[in-house]
C-alpha positions as CSV (number, residue, x, y, z in Angstrom):
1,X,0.0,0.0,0.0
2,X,3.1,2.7,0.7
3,X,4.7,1.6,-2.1
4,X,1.3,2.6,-4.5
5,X,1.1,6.0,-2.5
6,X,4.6,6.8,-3.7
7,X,3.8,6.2,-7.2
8,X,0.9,8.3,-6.9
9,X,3.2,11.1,-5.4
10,X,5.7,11.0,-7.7
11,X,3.2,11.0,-11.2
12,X,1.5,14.3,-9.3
13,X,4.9,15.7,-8.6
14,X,5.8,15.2,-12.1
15,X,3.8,16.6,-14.1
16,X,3.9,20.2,-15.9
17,X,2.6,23.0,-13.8
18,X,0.1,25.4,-15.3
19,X,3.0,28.1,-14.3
20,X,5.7,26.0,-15.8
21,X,3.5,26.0,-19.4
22,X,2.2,28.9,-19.5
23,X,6.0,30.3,-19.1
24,X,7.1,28.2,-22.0
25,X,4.3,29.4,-23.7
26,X,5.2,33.3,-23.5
27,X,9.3,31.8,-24.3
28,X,8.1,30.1,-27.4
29,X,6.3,33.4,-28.8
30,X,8.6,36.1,-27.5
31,X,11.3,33.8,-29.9
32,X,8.8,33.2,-32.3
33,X,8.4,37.2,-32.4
34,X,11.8,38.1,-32.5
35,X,12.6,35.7,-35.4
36,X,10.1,36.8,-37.2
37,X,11.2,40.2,-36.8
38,X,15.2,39.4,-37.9
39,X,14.3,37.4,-41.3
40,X,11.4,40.7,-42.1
41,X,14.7,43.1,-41.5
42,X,16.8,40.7,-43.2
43,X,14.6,40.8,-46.3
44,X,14.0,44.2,-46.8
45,X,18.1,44.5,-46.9
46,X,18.3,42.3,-49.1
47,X,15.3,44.1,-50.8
48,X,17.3,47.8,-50.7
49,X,20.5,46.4,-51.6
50,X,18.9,45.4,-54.8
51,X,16.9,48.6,-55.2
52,X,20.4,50.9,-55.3
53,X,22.7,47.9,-57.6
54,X,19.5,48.4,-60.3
55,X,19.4,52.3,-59.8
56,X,23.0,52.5,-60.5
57,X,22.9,50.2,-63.0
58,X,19.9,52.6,-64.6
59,X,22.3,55.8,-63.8
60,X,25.1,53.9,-65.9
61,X,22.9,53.0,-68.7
62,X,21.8,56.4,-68.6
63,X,24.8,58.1,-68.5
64,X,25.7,55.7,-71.6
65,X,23.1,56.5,-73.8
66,X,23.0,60.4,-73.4
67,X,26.9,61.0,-73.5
């Protein structure tokens, strides 16, 4: 009979808290968040790195044809 108590004990010990979740909850979307927010940056980089190569590739074509 102890020995079934201290099963019982030990599954109710172990199990996830409602604190314990709900803080890897907020972990999982403050990440989720902050990735989001590096590849959005990351993009729009990439994005105005190719907006200025074609302008000065237009500004050189320009240049060509009118001098």
């Amino acid at each position: 009979m102890e020995s079934i108590q201290k099963g019982a004990r030990k599954s109710s010990q172990g199990g996830r808290s409602l604190g314990r979740t709900v803080l890897a909850a907020l972990v999982l979307l403050v990440a989720a968040w902050l990735l989001l927010h590096f590849v959005v940056h990351f993009v729009v980089l990439l994005a105005s790195v190719v907006v200025v190569v074609v302008a000065i590739i237009g500004l050189v074509w320009a240049l060509r044809v009118l001098l």
